[in-house]
C-alpha positions in Angstrom: 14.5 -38.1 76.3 17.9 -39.3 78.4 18.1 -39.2 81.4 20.4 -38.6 84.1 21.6 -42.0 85.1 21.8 -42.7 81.3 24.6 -40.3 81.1 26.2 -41.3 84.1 25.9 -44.6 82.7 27.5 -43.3 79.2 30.4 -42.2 81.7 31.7 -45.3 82.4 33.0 -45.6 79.4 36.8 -44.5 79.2 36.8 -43.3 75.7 33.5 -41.5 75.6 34.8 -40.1 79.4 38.1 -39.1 77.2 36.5 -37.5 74.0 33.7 -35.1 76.9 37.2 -33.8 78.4 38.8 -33.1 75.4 35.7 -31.3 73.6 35.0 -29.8 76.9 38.5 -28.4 77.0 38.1 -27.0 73.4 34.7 -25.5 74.1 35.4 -23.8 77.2 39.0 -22.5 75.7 37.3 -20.8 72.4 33.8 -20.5 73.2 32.9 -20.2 77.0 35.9 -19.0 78.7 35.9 -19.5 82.5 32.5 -21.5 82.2 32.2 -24.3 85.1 30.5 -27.2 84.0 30.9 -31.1 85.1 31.8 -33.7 82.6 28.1 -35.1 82.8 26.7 -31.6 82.5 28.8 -31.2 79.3 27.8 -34.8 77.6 24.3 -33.4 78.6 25.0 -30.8 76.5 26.1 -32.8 73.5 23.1 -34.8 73.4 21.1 -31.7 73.2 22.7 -30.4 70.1 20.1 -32.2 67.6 17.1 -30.8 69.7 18.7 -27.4 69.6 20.0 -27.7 65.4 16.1 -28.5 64.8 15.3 -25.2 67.3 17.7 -23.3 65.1 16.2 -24.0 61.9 14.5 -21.1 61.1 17.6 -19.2 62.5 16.2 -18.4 66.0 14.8 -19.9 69.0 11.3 -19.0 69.6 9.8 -18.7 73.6 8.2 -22.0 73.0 11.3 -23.3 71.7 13.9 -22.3 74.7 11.3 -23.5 77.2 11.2 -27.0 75.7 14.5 -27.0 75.6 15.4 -25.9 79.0 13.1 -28.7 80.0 15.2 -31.5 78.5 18.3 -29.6 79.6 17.5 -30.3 83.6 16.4 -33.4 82.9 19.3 -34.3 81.6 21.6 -32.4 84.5 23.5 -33.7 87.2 21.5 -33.6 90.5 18.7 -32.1 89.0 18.6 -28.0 88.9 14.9 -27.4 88.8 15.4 -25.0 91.9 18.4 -23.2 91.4 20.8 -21.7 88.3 21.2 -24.6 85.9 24.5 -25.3 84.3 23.7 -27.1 81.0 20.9 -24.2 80.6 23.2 -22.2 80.7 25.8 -23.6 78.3 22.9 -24.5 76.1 23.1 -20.6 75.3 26.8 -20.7 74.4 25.6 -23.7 71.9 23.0 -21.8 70.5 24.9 -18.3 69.8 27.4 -20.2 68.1 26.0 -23.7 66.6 27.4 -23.6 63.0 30.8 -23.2 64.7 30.4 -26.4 67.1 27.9 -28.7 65.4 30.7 -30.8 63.8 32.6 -31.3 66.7 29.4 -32.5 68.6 27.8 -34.4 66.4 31.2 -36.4 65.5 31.0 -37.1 69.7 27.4 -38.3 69.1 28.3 -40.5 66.8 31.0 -41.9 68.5 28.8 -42.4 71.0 26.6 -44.7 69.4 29.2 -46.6 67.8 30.5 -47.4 71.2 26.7 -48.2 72.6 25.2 -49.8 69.6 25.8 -52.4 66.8 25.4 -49.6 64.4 26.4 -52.3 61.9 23.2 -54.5 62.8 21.3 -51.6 62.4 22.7 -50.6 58.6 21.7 -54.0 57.1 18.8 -54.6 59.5 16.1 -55.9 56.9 12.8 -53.5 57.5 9.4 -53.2 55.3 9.4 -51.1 51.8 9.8 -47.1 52.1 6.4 -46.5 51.6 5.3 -47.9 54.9 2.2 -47.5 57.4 2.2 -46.3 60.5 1.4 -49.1 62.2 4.2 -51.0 60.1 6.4 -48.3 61.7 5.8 -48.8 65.0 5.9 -52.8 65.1 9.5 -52.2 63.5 10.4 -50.0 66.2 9.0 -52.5 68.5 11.8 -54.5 67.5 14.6 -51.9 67.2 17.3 -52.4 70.0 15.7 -50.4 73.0 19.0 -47.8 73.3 18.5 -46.8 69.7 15.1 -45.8 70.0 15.9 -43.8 73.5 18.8 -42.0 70.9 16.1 -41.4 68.5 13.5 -40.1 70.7 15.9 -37.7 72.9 17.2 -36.1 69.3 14.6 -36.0 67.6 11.3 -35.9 69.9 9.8 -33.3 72.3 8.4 -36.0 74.0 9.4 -39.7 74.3 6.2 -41.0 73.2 6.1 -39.1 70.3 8.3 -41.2 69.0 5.6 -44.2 68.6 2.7 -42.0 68.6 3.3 -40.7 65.2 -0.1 -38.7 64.4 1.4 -36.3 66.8 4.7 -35.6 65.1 4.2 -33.0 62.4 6.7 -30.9 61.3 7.5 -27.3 58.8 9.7 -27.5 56.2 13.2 -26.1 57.4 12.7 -28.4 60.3 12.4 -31.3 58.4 15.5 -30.4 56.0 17.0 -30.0 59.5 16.1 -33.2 60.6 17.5 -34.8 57.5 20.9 -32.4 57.8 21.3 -34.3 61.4 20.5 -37.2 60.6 23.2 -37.4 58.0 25.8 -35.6 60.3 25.2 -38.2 62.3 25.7 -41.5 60.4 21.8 -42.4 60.3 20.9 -41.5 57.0 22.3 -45.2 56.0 20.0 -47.0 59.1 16.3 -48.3 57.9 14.7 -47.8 60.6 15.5 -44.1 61.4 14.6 -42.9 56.7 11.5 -44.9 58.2 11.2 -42.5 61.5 11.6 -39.5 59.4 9.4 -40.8 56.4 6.3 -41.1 59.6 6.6 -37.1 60.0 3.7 -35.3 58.4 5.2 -32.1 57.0 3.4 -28.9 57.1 
């Protein structure tokens, strides 16, 4: 999962820093009215959305659920909150009340995000092995995937980062799966080798 010097890092950039104000504007204005959050808590947010779309799959959040997610949340905040209230925890909730609403707008920010951090281009006609791949195949490709596209991939997607290369521990129900595809497509991935390859690697339950 990110980190917070990756986002600060993600900051620098003027038009990513322009598109967290406006949405951040927008989501405080109709959604979380008189909410305080920084702009790096509020990209922290965005980059949760996947993690909590896949949470939300079977329409609820479970114990087990929140708690993993709470624990990428303060990983992910600015200065670290493990002691005290934590602000993109507690946005997070505003997110999950009202996903369908937001999800768009979020994922359109992700995507724009990548574009801006990636050659999403190289990726798209980056020649990998057949569909019906091993997982060894797998993880030499990844091995060669550009290094900030796997650390996307692994915050989305993965509990864990390892999980992302250690694929005998990534299994997966149904509605999640569907879920993972539904993202993956909101996101501009469902064209990239490499990431039909990640999801193809799930086992399903």
């Amino acid at each position: 999962m990110f980190t917070e010097n990756e986002v600060i890092i993600m900051l620098e950039n003027k038009g990513i820093e322009s598109a967290v104000i406006n949405l951040k504007k927008d989501f405080i204005e109709h959604e979380a009215q008189f909410m305080e959050i920084s702009d790096h808590d509020f990209l922290s947010l965005v980059l949760l959305t996947p993690a909590v779309g896949i949470a939300l799959a079977n329409d609820s959040v479970s114990l087990f659920e929140e708690l993993a997610l709470n624990k990428k949340a303060r990983k992910l905040s600015f200065g670290g909150y493990f002691m005290k209230k934590d602000p993109v925890v507690n946005a997070m909730g505003f997110l999950i009340k009202d996903y369908d609403n937001w999800k768009d707008k979020f994922y359109s920010l992700l995507s724009e995000l990548m574009e801006i951090g990636l050659d999403m281009d190289v990726l798209r006609h980056q020649e990998v092995a057949d569909e019906h791949l091993t997982p060894n195949t797998f993880r030499k490709e990844l091995l060669k995937a550009p290094y900030g596209f796997v650390r996307f991939m692994a915050s989305f997607f993965c509990k864990e980062d390892d999980e992302i290369i250690e694929v005998e521990r990534r299994s997966i129900g149904k509605t999640e799966y569907t879920r993972v595809l539904e993202i993956g497509k909101s996101l501009n991935l469902d064209s990239v080798p490499i990431f039909r390859h990640f999801c193809s690697t799930y086992t399903v339950k």
